[in-house]
C-alpha positions as CSV (number, residue, x, y, z in Angstrom):
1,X,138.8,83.9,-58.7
2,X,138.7,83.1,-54.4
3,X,139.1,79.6,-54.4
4,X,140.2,76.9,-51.5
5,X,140.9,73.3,-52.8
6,X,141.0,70.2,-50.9
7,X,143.4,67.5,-51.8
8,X,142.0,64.5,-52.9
9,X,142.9,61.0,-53.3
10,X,141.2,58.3,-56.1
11,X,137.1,58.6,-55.5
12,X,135.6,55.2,-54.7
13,X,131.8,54.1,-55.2
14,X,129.3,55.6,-52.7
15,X,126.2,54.9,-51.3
16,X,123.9,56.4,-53.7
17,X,126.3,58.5,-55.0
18,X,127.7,58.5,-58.2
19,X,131.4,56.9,-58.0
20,X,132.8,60.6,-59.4
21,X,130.8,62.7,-57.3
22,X,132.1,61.4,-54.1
23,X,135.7,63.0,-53.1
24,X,137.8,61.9,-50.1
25,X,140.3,63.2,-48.0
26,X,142.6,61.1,-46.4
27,X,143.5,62.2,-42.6
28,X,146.9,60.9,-40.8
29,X,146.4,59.9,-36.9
30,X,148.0,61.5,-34.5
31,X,146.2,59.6,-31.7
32,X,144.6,62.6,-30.1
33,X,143.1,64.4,-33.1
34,X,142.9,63.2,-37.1
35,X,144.6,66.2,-39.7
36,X,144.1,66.8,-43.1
37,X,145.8,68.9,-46.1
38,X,144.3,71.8,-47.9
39,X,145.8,74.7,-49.7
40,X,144.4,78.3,-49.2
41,X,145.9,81.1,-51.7
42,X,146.6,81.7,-55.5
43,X,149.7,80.3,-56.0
44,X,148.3,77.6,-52.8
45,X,149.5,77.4,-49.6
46,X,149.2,73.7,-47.7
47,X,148.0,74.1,-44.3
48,X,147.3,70.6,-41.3
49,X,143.7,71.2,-40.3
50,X,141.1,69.4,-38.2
51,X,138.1,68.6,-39.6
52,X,135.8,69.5,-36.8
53,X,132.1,68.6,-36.6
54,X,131.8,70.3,-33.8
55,X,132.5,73.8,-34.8
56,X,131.4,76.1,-38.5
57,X,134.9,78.4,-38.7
58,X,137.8,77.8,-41.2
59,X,141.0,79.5,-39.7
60,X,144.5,79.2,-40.1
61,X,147.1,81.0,-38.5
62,X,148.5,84.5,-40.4
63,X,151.6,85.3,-40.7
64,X,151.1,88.6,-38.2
65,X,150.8,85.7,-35.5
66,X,153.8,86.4,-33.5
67,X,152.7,83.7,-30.6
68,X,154.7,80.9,-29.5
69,X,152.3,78.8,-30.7
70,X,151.7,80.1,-34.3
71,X,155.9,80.1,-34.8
72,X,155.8,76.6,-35.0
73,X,153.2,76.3,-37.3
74,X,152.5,77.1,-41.3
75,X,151.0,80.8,-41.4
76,X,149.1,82.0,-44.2
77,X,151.1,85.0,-46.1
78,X,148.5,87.0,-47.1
79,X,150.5,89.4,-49.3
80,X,151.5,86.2,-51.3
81,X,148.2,85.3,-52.4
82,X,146.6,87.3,-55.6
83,X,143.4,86.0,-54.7
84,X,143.6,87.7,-51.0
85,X,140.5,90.1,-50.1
86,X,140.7,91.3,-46.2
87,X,137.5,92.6,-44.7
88,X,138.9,94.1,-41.2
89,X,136.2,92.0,-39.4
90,X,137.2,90.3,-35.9
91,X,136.5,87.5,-33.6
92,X,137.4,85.2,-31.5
93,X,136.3,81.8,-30.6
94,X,137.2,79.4,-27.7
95,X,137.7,75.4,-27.8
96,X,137.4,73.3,-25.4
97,X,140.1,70.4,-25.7
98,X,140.2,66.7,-24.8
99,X,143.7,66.8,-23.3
100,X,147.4,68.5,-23.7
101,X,150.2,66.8,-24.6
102,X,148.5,63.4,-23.7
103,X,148.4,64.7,-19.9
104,X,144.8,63.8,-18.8
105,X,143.4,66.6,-17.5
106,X,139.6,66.7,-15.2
107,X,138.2,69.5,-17.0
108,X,138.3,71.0,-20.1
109,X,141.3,73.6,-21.4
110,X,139.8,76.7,-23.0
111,X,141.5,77.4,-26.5
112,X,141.3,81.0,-28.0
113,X,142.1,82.5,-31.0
114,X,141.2,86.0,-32.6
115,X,140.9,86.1,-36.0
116,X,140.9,88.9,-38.8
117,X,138.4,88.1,-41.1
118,X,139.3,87.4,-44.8
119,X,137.7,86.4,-48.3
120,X,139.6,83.7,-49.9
121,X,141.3,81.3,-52.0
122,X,142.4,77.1,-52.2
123,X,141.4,73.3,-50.7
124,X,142.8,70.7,-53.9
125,X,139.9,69.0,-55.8
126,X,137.0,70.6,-54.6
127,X,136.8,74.5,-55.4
128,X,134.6,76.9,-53.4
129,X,134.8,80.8,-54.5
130,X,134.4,83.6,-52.5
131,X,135.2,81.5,-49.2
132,X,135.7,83.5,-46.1
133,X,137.9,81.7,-43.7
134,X,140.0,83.5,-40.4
135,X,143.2,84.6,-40.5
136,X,144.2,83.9,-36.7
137,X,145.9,86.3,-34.7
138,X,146.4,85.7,-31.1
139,X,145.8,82.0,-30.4
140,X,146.9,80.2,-26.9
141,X,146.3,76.1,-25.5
142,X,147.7,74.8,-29.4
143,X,151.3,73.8,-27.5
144,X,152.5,71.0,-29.2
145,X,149.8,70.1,-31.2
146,X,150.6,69.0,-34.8
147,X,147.8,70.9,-36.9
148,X,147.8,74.1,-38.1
149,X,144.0,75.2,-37.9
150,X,140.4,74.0,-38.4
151,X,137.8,73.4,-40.9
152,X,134.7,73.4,-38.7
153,X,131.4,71.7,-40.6
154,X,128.6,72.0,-38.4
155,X,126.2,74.7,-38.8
156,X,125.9,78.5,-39.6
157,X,124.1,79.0,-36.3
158,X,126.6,78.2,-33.6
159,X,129.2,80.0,-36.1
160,X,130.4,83.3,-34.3
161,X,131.5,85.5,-37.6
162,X,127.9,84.1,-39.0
163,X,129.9,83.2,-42.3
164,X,128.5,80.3,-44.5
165,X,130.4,77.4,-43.7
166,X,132.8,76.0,-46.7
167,X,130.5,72.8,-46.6
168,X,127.2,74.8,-47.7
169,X,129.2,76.9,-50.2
170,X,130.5,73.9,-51.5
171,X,126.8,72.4,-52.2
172,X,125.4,75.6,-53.1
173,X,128.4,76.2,-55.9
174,X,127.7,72.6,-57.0
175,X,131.1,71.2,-56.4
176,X,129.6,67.9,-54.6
177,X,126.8,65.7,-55.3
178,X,124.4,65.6,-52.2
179,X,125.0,67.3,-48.7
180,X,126.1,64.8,-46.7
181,X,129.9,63.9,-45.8
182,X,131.3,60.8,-43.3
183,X,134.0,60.3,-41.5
184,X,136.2,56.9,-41.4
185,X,138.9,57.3,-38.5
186,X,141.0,54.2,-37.4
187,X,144.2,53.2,-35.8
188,X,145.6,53.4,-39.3
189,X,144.1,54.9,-42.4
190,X,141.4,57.8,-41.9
191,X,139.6,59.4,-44.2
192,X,136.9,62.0,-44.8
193,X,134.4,61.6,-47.1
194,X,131.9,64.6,-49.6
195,X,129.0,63.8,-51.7
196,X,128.0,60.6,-50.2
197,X,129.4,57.5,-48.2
198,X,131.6,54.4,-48.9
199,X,129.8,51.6,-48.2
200,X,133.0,49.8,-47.7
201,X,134.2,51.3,-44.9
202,X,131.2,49.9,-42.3
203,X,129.1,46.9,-41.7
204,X,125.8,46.1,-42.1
205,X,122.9,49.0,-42.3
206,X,123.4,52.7,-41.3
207,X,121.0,53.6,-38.0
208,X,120.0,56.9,-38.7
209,X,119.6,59.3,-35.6
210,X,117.3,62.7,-36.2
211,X,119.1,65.9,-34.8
212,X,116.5,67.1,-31.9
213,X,114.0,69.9,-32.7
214,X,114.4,73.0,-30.6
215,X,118.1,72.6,-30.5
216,X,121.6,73.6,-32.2
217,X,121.6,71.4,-35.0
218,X,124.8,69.6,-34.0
219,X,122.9,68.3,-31.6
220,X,121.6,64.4,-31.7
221,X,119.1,62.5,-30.4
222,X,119.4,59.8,-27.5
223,X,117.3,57.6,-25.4
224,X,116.7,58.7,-21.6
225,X,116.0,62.1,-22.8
226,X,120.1,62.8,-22.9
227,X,121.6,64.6,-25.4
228,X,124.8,63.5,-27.6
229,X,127.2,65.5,-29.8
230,X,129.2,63.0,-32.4
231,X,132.7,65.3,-32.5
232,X,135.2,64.6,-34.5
233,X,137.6,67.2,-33.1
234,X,137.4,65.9,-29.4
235,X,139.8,62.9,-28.8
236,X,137.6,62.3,-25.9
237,X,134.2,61.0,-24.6
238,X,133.1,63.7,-21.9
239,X,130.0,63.6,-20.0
240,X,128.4,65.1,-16.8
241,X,131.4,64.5,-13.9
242,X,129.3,62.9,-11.8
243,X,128.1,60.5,-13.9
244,X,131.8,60.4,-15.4
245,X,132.8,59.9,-12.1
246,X,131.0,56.7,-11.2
247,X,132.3,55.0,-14.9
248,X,135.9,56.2,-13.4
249,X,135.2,54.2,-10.1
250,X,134.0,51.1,-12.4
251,X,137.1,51.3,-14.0
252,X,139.8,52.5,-11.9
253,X,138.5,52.5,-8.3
254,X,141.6,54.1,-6.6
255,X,142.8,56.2,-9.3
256,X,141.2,58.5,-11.0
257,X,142.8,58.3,-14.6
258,X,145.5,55.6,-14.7
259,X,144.8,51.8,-15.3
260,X,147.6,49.3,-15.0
261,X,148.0,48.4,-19.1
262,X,147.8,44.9,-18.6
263,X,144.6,45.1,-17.6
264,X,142.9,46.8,-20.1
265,X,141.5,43.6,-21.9
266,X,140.2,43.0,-18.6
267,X,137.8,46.2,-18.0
268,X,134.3,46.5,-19.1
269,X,132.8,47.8,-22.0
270,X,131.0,50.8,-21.9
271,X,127.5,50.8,-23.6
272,X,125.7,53.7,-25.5
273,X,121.9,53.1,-26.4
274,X,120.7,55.4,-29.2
275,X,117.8,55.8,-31.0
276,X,116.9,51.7,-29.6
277,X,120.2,50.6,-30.8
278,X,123.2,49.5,-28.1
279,X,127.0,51.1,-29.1
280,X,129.7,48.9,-27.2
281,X,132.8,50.6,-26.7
282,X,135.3,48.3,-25.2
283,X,138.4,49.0,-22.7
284,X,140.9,48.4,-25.4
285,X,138.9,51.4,-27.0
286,X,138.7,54.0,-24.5
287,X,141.9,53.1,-22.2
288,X,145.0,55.9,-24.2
289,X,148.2,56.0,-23.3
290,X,150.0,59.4,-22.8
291,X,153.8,60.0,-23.8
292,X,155.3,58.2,-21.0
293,X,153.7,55.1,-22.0
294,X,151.0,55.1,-18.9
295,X,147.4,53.8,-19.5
296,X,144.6,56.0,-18.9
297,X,141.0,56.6,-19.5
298,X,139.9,58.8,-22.4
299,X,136.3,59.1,-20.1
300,X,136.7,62.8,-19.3
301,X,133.8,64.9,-17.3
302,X,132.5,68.1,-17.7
303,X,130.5,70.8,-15.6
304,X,126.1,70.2,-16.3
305,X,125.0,73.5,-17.7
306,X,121.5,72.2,-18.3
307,X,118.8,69.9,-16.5
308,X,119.3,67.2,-19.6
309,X,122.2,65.4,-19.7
310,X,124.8,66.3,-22.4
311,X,127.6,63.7,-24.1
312,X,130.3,64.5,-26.6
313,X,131.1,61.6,-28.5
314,X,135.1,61.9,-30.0
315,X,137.2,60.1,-31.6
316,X,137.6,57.4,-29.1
317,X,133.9,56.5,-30.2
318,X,134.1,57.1,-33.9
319,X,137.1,54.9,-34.2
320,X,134.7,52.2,-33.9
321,X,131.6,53.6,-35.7
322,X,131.8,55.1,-39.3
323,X,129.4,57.8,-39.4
324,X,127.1,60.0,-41.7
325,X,126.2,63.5,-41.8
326,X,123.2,64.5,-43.9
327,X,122.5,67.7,-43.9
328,X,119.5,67.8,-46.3
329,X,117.7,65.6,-43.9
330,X,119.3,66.7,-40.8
331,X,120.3,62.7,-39.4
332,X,123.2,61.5,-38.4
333,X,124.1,57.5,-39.2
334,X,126.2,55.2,-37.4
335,X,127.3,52.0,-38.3
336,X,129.9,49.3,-37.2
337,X,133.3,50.5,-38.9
338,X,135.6,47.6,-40.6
């Protein structure tokens, strides 16, 4: 049998969900980006991935991946595995990153990895059969980062391969309850949620925000006629540069990215309305600081590609708003996070 496992820690009770139905994941922080463990393989092999909103693949890096980057990191040994099926289909996919080695950077750094397609094996608790993930081979702009691959969960349409994401094939094989999954990420603890979410991990009442009609369902809805991705594998908020510009002149009127650290608790807060409802993200929220100990703003802009105006919404954003994926009803909810 193909099987991936998650690893799983004690289930809590869920909203509307029945207390055994809902598994978690916990993540560990590394400030930039939130990793979990899974195992892929028959006996399993543990693997750090992101668990990306914003993209459908599951890769990890094979061991045929001779790169600088894949040395340092766990490679999947494909001979290893009894469970291994290749199907000699390739791809390749690029990212585009919030920032490298904590070095702020005005635009964002292309990621690309090449991956020989494979049927598969393990991810802990929760079992899905006959999942195809990528075996990465070629893979450059993962310098120094402390994750091994990803485990995209958005949809099958922006997926390159046009495999069914491990989500779906979870629901579809009955392993979880409802399709919906949420995302806790903090300072300190982080966890990922299936089947349902905590209650206890948000205040108050979920505000539920409809994808918008006519386009890639990662999109969601905001008011102005903008448009907003909630990402949970960008460390960043980016918007147009213009308009990113003029928050960076608010902020830090003679430089560009660096803000004196005592004066964060003295910078405005930065205010997203969606869907009628106001998101405050404070200074001490958005203001990072890199490897040297500087202060600098995690506002980062991108080139318009389109007439509306487009937002990605990272971690710097969910840190202070638990959210909620349903994919039966295709809404996203926000709440305060505790």
């Amino acid at each position: 049998m193909r099987q991936i496992h998650w690893k799983t820690g004690t289930p809590p009770i869920g909203e509307g969900t029945h207390p055994q139905l809902l598994v978690f994941d916990w993540l560990r922080n590394y400030q930039f980006f939130y990793v979990g463990n899974i195992t892929i393989g028959t006996p399993p092999q543990e693997f750090q991935v992101i668990f990306d909103t914003g993209s459908s693949e599951l890769w990890v890096p094979s061991i045929f991946c001779n790169s600088s980057t894949c040395s340092k990191h766990d490679r999947f040994r494909h001979l290893e595995s009894s469970t291994f099926r290749l199907s000699r289909r390739t791809f390749s996919i690029t990212y585009g990153s919030g920032r490298i080695e904590a070095l702020p950077s005005p635009s964002p750094t292309s990621h690309i990895c090449k991956w020989e397609y494979s049927s598969l094996p393990q991810i802990g608790d929760l079992v899905s059969t006959d999942q195809q993930f990528g075996l990465c081979l070629e893979e450059s702009g993962f310098e120094g980062m402390r994750f091994d691959g990803v485990l995209g969960l958005s949809y099958t349409n922006i997926s390159p391969s046009g495999a069914i994401p491990i989500f779906y094939k979870l629901k579809n094989e009955g392993a979880i309850s409802e399709p919906v999954f949420a995302f806790y990420l903090s300072n300190g603890r982080a966890v990922v949620m299936f089947g349902g979410a905590d209650h206890r991990y948000y205040k108050g009442e979920l505000n539920w925000i409809p994808l918008m009609k006519g386009q890639p369902k990662k999109v969601i809805a905001c008011s102005g006629g903008c448009k907003a991705l909630v990402d949970t594998g960008t460390s960043d908020i980016a918007g147009p540069s213009t308009l990113v510009n003029n928050i960076w002149k608010l902020i830090v009127p003679r430089h560009r990215h660096y803000v004196s650290c005592s004066a964060v608790n003295s910078l405005p807060s930065i205010i997203f309305t969606i869907k009628s409802n106001n998101y405050r993200v404070p200074g001490q929220a958005y203001i990072l600081k890199d490897s040297r100990g500087r202060c600098f703003t995690a506002f980062k802009g991108h080139q318009q590609s389109s007439p509306t105006e487009m937002w990605i919404l990272g971690d710097v954003f969910l840190r202070l708003y638990f959210s909620v994926f349903d994919r039966r009803k295709d809404r996203i909810g926000l709440a305060q996070a505790v």
